[in-house]
Backbone as a printed PyTorch tensor [residue, N CA C, xyz], in Angstrom:
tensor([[[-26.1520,  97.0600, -47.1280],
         [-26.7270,  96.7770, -45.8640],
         [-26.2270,  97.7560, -44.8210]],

        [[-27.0740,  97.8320, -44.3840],
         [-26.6220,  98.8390, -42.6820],
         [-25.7590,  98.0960, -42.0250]],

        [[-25.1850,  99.1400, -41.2500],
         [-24.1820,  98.8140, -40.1290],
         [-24.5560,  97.9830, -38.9240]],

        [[-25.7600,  98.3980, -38.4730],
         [-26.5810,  98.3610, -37.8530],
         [-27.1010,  96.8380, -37.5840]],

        [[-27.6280,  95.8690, -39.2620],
         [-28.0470,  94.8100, -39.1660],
         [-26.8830,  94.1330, -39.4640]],

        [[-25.7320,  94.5300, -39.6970],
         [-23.8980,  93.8670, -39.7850],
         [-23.8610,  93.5240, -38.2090]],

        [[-23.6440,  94.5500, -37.4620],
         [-23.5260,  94.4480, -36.1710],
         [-24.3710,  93.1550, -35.6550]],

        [[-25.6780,  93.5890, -35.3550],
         [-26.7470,  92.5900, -35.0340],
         [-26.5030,  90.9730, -35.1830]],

        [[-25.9990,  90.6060, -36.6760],
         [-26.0710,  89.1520, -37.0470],
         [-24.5120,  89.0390, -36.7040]],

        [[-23.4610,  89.8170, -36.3910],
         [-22.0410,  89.1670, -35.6320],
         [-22.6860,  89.5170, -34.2660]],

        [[-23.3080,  90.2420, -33.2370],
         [-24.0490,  89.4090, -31.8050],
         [-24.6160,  88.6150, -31.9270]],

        [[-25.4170,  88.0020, -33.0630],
         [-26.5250,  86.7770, -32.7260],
         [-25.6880,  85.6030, -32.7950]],

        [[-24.6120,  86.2240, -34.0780],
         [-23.5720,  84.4060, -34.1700],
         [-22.7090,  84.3530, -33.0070]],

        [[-22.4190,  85.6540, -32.6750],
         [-21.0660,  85.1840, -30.9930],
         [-22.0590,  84.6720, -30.0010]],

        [[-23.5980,  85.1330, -29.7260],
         [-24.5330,  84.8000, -28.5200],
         [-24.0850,  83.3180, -29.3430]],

        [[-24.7730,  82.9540, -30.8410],
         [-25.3180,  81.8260, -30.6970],
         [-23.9360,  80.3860, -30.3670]],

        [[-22.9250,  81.7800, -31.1230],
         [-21.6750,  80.5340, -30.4550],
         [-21.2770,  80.2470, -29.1320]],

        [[-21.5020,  81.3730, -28.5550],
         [-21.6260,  81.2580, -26.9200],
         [-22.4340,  80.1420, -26.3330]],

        [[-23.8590,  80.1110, -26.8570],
         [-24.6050,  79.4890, -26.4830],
         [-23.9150,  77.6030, -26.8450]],

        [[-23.7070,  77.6760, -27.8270],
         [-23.2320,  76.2070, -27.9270],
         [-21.9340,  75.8590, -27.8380]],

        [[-21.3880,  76.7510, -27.1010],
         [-19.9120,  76.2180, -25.8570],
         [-20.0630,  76.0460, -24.8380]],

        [[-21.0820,  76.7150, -24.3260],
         [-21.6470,  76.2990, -22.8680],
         [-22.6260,  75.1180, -22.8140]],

        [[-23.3370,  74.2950, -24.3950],
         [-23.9170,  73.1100, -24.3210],
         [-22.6810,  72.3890, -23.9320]],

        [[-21.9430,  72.6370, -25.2450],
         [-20.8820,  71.4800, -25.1030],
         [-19.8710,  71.2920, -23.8220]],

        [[-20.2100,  72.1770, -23.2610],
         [-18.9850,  72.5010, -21.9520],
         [-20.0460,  71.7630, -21.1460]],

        [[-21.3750,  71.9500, -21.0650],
         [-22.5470,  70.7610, -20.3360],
         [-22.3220,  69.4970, -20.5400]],

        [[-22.6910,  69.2970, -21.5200],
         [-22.4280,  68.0630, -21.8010],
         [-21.1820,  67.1030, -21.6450]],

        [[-20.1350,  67.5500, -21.7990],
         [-18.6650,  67.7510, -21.4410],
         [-18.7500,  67.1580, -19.7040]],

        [[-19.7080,  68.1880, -19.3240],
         [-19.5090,  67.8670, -17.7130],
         [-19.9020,  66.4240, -17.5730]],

        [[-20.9980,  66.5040, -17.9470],
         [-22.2600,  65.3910, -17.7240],
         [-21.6780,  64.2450, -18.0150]],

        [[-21.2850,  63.8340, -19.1060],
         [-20.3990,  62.9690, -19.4010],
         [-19.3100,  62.5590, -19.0270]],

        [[-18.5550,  63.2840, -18.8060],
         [-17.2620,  63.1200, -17.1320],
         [-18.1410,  62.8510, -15.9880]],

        [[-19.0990,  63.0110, -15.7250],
         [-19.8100,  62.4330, -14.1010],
         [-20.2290,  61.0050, -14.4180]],

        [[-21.0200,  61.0700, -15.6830],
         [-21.0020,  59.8340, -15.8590],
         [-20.1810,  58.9070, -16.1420]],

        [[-19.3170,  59.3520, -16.9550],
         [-17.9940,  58.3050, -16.7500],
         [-17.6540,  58.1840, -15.1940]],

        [[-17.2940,  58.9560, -14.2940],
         [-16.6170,  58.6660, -13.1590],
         [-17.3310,  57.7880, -12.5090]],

        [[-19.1370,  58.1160, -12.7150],
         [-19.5410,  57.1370, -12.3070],
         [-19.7630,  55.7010, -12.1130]],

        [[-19.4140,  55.5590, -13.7090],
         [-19.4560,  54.0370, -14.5660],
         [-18.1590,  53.8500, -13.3660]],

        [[-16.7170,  54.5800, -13.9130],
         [-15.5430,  54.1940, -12.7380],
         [-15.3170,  53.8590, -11.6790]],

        [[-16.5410,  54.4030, -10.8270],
         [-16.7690,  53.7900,  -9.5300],
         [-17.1090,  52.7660,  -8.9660]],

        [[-18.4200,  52.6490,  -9.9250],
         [-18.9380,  51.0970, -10.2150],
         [-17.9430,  49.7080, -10.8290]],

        [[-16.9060,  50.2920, -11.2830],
         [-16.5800,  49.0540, -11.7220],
         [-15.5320,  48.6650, -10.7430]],

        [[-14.8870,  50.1410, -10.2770],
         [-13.7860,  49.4460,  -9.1360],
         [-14.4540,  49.3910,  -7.8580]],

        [[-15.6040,  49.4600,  -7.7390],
         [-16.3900,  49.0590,  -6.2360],
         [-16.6060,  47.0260,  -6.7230]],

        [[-16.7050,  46.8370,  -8.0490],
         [-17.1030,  45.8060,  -8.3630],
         [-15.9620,  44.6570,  -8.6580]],

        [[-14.7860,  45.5040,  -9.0550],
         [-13.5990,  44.7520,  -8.6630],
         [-13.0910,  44.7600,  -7.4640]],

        [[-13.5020,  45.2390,  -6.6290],
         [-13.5120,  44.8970,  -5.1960],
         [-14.0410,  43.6810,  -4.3120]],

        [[-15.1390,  43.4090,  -5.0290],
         [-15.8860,  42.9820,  -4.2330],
         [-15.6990,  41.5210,  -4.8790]],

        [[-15.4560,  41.3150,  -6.2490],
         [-14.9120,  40.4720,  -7.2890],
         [-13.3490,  39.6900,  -6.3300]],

        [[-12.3660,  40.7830,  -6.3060],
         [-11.2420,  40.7480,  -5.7020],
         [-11.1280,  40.2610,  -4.2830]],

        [[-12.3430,  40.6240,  -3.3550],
         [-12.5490,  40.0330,  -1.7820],
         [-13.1000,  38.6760,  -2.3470]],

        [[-13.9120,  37.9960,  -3.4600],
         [-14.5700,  36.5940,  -3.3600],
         [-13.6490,  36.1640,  -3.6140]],

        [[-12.6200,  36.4390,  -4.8600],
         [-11.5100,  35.5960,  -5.1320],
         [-10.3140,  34.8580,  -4.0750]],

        [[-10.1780,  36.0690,  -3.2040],
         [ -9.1770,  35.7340,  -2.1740],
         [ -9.8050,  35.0990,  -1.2990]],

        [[-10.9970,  35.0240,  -1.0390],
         [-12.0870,  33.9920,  -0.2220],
         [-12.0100,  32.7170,  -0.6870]],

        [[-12.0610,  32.2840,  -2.2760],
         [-12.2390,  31.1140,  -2.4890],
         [-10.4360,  30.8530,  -2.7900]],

        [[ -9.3970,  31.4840,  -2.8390],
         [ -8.3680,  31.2080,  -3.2260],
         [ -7.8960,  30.4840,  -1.4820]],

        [[ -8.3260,  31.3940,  -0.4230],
         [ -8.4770,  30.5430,   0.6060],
         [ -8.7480,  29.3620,   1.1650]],

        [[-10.2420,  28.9200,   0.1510],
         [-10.8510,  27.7950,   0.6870],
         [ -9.9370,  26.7510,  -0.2560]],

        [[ -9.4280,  27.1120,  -1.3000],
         [ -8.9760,  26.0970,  -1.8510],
         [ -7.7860,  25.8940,  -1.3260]],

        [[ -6.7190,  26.7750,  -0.8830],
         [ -5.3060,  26.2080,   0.0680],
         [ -5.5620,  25.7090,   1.3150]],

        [[ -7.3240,  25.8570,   1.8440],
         [ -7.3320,  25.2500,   3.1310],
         [ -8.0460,  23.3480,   2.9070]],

        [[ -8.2250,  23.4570,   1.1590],
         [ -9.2490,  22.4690,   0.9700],
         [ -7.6480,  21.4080,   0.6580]],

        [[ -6.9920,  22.1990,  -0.3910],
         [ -5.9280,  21.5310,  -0.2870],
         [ -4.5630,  20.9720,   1.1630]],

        [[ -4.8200,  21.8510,   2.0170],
         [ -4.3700,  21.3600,   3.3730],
         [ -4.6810,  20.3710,   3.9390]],

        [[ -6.1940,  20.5250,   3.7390],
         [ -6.8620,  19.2310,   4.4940],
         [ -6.5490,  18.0250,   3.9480]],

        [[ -6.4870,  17.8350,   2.3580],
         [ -6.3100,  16.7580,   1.6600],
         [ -5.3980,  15.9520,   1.9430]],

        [[ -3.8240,  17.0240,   2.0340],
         [ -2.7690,  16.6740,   2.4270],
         [ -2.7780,  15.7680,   3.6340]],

        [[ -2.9170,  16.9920,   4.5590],
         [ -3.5330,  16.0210,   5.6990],
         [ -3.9870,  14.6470,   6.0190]],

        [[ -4.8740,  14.6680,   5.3570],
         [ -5.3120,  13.1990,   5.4060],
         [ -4.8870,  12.1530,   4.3710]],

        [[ -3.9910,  12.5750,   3.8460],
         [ -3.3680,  11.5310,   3.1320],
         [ -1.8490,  11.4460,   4.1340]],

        [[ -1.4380,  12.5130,   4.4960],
         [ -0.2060,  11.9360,   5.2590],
         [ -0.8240,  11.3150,   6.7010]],

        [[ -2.3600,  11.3560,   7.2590],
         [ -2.8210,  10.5790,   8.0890],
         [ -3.0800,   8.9300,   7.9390]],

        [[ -3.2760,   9.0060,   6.5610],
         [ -3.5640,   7.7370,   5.6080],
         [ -2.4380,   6.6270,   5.6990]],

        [[ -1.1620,   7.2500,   4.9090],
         [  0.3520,   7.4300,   4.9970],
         [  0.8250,   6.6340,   6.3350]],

        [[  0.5650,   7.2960,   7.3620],
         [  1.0460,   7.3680,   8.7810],
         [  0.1150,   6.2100,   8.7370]],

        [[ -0.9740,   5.8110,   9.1810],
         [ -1.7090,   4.7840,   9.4710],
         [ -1.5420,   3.2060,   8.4460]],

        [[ -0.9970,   3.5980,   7.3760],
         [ -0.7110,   2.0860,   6.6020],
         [  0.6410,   2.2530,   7.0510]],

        [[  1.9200,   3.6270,   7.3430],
         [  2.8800,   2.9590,   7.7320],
         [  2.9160,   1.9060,   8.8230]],

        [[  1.9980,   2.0560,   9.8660],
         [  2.3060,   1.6270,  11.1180],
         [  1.3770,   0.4500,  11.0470]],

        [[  0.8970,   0.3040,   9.9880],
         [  0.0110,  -1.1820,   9.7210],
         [  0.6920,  -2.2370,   9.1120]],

        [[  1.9430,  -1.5640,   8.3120],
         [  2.7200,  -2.4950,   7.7630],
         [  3.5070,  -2.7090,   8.6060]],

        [[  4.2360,  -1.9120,   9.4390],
         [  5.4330,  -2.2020,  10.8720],
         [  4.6080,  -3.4650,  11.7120]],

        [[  3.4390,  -3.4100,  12.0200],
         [  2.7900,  -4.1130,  12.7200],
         [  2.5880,  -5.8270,  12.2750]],

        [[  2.4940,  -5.4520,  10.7040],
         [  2.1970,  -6.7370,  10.1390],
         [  3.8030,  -7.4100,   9.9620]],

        [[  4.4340,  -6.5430,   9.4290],
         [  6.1230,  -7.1990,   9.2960],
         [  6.0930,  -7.8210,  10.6160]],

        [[  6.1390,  -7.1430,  12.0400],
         [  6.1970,  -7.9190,  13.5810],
         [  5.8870,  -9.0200,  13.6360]],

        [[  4.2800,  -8.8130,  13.2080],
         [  3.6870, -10.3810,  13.8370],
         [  4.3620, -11.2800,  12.5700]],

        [[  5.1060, -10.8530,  11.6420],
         [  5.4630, -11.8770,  10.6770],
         [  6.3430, -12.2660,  11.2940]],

        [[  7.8360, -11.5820,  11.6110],
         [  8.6830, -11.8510,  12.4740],
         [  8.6200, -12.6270,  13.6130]],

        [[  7.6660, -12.1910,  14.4670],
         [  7.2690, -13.5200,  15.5640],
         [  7.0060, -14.6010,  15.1230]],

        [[  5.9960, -14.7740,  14.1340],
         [  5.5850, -15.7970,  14.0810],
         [  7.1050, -16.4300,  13.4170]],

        [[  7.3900, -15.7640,  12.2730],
         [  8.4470, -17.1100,  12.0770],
         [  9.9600, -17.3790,  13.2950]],

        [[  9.5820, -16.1530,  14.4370],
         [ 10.7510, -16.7540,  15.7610],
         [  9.4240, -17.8550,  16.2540]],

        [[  8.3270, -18.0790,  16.3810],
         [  8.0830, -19.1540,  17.1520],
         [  7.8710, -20.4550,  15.9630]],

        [[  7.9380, -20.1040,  15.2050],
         [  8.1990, -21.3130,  14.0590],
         [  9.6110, -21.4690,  13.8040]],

        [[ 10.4350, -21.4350,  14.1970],
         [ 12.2080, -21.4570,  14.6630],
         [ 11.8780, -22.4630,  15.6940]],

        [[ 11.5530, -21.6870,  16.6230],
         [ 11.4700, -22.0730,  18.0500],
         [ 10.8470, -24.0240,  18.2140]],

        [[  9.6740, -23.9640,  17.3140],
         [  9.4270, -25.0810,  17.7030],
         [  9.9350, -26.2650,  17.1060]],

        [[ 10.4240, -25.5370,  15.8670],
         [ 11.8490, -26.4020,  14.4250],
         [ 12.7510, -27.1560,  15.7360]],

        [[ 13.2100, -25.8970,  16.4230],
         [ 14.2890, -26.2410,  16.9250],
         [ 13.7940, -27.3890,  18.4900]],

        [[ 12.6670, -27.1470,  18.9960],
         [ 11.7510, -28.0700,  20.1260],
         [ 11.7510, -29.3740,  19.6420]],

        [[ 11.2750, -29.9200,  18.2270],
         [ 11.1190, -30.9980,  17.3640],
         [ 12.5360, -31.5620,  17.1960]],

        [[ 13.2750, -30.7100,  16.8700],
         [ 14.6990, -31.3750,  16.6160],
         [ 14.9230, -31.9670,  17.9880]],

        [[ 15.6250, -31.4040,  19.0770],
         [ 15.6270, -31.5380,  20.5510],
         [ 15.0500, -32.9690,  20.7600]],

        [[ 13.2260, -33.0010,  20.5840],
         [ 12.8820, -34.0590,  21.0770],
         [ 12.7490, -35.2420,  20.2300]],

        [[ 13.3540, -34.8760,  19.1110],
         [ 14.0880, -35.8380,  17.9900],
         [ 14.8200, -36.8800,  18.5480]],

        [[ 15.9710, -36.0130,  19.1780],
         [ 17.4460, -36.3180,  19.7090],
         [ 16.9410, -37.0480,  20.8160]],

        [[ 16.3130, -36.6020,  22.0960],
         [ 15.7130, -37.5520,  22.9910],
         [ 15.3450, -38.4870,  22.4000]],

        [[ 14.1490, -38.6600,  22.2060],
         [ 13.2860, -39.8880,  21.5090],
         [ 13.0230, -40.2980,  20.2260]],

        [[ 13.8230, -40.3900,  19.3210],
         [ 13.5020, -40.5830,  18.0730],
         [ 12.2720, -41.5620,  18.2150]],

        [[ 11.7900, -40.7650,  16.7860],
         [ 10.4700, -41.4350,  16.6040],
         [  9.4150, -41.2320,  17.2940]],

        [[  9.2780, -40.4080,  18.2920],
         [  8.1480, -40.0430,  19.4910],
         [  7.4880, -38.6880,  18.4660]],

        [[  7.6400, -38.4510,  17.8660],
         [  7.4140, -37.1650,  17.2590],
         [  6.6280, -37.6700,  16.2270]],

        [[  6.9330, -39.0170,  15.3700],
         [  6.1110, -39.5600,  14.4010],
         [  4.7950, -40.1850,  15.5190]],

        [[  4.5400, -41.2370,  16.6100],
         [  4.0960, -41.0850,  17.2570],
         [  2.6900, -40.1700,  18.1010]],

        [[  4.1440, -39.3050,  18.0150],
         [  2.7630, -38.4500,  18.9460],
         [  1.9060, -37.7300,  17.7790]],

        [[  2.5980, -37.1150,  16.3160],
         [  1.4620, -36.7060,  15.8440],
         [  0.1200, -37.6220,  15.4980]],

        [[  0.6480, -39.3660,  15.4070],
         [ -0.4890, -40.0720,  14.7400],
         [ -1.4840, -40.0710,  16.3130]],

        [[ -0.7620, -40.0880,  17.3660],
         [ -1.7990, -39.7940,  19.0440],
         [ -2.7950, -38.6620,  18.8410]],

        [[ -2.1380, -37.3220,  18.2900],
         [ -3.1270, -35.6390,  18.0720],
         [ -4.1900, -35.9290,  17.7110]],

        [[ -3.8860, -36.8400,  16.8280],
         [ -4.5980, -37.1310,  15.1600],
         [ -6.2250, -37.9580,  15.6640]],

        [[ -5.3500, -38.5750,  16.7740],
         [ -6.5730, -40.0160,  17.3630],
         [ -7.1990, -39.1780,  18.2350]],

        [[ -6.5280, -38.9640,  19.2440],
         [ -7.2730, -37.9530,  20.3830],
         [ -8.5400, -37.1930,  19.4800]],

        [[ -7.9760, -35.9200,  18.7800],
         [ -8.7550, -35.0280,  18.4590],
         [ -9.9590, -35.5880,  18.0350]],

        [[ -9.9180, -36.8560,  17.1380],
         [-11.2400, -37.1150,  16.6860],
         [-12.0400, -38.0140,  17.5290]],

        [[-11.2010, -38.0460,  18.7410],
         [-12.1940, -39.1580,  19.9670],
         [-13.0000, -37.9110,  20.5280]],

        [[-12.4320, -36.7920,  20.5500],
         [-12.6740, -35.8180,  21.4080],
         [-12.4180, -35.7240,  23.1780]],

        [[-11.3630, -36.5010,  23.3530],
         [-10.9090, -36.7230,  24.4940],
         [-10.0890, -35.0670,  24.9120]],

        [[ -9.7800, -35.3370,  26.2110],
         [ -8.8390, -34.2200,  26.0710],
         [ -7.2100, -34.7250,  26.1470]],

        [[ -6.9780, -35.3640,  26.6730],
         [ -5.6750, -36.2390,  26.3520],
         [ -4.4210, -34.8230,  26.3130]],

        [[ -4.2580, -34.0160,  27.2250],
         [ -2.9480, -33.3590,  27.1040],
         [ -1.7440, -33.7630,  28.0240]],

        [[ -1.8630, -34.9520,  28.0270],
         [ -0.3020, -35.5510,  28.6050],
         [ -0.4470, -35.0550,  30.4260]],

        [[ -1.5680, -34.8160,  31.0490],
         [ -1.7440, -34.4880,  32.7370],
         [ -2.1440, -35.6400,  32.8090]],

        [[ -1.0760, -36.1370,  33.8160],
         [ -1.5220, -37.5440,  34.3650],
         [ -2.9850, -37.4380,  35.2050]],

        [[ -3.7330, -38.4080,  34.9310],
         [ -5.2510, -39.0320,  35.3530],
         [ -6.4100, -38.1710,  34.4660]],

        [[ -5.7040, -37.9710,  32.7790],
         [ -6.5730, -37.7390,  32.0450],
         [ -7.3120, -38.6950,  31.3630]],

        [[ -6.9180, -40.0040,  31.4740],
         [ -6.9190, -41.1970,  30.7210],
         [ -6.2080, -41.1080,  30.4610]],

        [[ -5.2930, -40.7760,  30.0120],
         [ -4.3440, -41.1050,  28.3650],
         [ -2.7330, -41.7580,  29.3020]],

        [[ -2.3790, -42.8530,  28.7490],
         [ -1.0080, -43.1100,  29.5200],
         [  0.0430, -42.0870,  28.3080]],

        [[  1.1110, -42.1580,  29.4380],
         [  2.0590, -41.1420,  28.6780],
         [  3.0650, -42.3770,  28.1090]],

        [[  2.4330, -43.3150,  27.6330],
         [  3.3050, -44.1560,  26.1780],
         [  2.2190, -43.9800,  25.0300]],

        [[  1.2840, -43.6770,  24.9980],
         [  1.0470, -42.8460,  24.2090],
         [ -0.7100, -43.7320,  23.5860]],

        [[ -1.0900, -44.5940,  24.5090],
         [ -2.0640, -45.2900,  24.8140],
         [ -3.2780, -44.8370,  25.8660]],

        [[ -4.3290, -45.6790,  25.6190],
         [ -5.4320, -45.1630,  26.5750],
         [ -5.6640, -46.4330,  27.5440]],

        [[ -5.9270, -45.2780,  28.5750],
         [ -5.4870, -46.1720,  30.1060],
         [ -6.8480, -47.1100,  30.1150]],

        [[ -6.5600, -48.7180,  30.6100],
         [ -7.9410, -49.1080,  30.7980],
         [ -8.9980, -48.3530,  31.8740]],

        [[-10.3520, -48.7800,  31.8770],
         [-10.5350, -48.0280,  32.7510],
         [-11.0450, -49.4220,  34.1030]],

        [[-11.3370, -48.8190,  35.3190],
         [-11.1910, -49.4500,  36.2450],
         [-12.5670, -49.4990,  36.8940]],

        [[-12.8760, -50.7390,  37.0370],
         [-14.4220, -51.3770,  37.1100],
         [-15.1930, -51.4810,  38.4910]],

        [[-16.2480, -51.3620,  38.2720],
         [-16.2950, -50.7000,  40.4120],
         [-17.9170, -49.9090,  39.7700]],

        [[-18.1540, -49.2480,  41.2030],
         [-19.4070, -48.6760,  41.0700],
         [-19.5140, -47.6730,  40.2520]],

        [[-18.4800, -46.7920,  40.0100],
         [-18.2440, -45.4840,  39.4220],
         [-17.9950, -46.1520,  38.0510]],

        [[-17.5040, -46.8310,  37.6750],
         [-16.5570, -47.5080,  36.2530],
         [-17.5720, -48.6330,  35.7310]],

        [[-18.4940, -48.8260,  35.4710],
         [-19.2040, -50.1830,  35.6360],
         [-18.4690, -50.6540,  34.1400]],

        [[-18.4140, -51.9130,  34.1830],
         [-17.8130, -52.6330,  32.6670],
         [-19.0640, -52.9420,  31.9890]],

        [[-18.0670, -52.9270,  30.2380],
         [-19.0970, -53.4390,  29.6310],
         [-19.7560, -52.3710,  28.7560]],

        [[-20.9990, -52.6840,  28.1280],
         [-21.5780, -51.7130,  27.6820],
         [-22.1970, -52.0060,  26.0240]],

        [[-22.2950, -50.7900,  25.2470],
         [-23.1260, -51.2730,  24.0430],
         [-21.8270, -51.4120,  23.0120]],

        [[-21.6580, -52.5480,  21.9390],
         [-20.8740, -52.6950,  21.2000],
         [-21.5540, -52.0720,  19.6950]],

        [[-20.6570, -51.7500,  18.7130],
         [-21.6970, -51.0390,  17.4510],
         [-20.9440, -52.2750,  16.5250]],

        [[-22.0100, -52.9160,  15.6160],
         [-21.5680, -53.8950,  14.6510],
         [-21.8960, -53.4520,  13.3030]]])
């Protein structure tokens, strides 16, 4: 073979190797842009991923605040419902002392006025009188009902039930 067509086919293989280092050096590129691109996209997307998270990681320490909140409002409001109820328990049993000790007292005065006067409550209430011991209610203070007194205002007498 000639020198000539020796020469020729080592330029066509260096062109043609030339030629496909500069594909691959293309492609090479192309593919690094596109990767960087994919890269961009994903940390623009963990961004935006990363801002919702801390948004809802928010709403939930503010959801959990509130909760709190209103349970130590809850808290606070049955404490001071039970302070309130213990009180009126306390009163009531100082005025249930109080009247232990009134009963005894008018024990000591009047024995037996106490058996008395409750069987009087007992009568009154179901006459429907008012009978609270103010003189010129009717009621004498021995523990009887006053006659009544006969005249124009008082007339005697009247319907008997048999």
């Amino acid at each position: 073979m000639d020198t000539w067509v020796i020469v020729l086919i080592v330029v066509v293989a260096v062109v043609l190797l030339a030629l496909l280092a500069l594909a691959l050096a293309k492609r090479n590129r192309i593919n690094g842009a596109r990767k960087r691109e994919q890269a961009r996209e994903h940390l623009q997307e963990a961004q935006l991923r990363g801002a919702r998270a801390e948004k809802e990681r928010a709403a939930a320490e503010e959801q959990a605040a509130r909760a709190r909140r209103e349970r130590a409002e809850v808290e606070e409001r049955t404490r001071l419902a039970e302070q309130e109820a213990a009180q009126r328990a306390a009163q009531a049993q100082e005025h249930a002392s109080a009247a232990e000790q009134l009963r005894a007292k008018a024990e000591k005065l009047a024995p037996g006025l106490a058996d008395q006067h409750g069987r009087h409550d007992a009568g009154r209430h179901d006459a429907g009188q008012r009978g609270d011991g103010v003189p010129g209610d009717g009621v004498r203070h021995d523990g009887g009902r006053a006659p009544e007194a006969a005249g124009p205002d008082h007339p005697t007498g009247g319907a008997t039930r048999r």
